[in-house]
C-alpha positions as CSV (number, residue, x, y, z in Angstrom):
1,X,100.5,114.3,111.0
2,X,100.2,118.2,112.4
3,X,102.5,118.6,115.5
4,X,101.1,120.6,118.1
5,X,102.1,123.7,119.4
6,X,104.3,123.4,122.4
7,X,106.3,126.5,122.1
8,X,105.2,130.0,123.3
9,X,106.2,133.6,122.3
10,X,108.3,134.0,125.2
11,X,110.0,130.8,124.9
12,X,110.5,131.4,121.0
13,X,111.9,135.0,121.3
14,X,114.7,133.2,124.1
15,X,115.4,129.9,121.3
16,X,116.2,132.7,118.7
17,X,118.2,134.9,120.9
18,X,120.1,131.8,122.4
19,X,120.2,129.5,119.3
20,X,121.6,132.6,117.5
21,X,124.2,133.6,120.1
22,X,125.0,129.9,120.4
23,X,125.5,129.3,115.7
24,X,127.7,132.7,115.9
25,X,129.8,131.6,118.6
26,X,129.9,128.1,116.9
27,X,131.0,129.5,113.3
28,X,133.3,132.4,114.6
29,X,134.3,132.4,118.3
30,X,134.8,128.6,118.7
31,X,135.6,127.6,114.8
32,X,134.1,124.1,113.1
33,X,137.6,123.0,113.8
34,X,136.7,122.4,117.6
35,X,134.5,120.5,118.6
36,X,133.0,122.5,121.0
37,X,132.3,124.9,117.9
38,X,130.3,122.4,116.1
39,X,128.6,121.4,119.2
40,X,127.5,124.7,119.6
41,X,126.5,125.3,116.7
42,X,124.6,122.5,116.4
43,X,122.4,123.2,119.6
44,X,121.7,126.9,117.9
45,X,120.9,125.5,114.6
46,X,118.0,123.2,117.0
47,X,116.9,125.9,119.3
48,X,116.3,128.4,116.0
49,X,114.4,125.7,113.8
50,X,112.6,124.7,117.2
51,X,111.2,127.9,117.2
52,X,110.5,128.4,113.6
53,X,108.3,125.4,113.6
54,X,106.4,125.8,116.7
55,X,107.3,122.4,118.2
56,X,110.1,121.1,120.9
57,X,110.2,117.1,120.8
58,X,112.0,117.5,124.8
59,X,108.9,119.3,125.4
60,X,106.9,116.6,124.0
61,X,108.3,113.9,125.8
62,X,108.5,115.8,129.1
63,X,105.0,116.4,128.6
64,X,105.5,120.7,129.0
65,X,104.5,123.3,126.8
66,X,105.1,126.6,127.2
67,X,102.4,127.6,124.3
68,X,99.1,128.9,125.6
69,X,96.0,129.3,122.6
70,X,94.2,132.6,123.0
71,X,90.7,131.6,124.2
């Protein structure tokens, strides 16, 4: 089963930025000991692999997509 693409360049660039910040903060700022820390990190670790693989399940269930094929 292929998913389908529901996440766009823009929105890709802003889950690495984000998901990045958010994994760093989670490891060093807020510490696994809290957690707040490993909540954070957690979120990054899903915006970053969201973005690696193309495909947001919210997205899918909301019915958006910020992806848009080059016709």
């Amino acid at each position: 089963m292929a998913l389908a693409r529901n996440v766009g360049s823009i929105d890709k660039i802003v889950r690495f930025v984000v998901g990045g910040l958010l994994a760093a903060w989670g490891l060093l700022g807020a510490g696994l000991a809290s957690t707040v820390g490993i909540v954070a990190l957690v979120v990054g670790v899903v915006l970053i692999a969201t973005g690696i693989i193309n495909f947001c399940p919210l997205f899918k269930i909301l019915g958006i997509s910020s992806f848009r094929a080059n016709s």
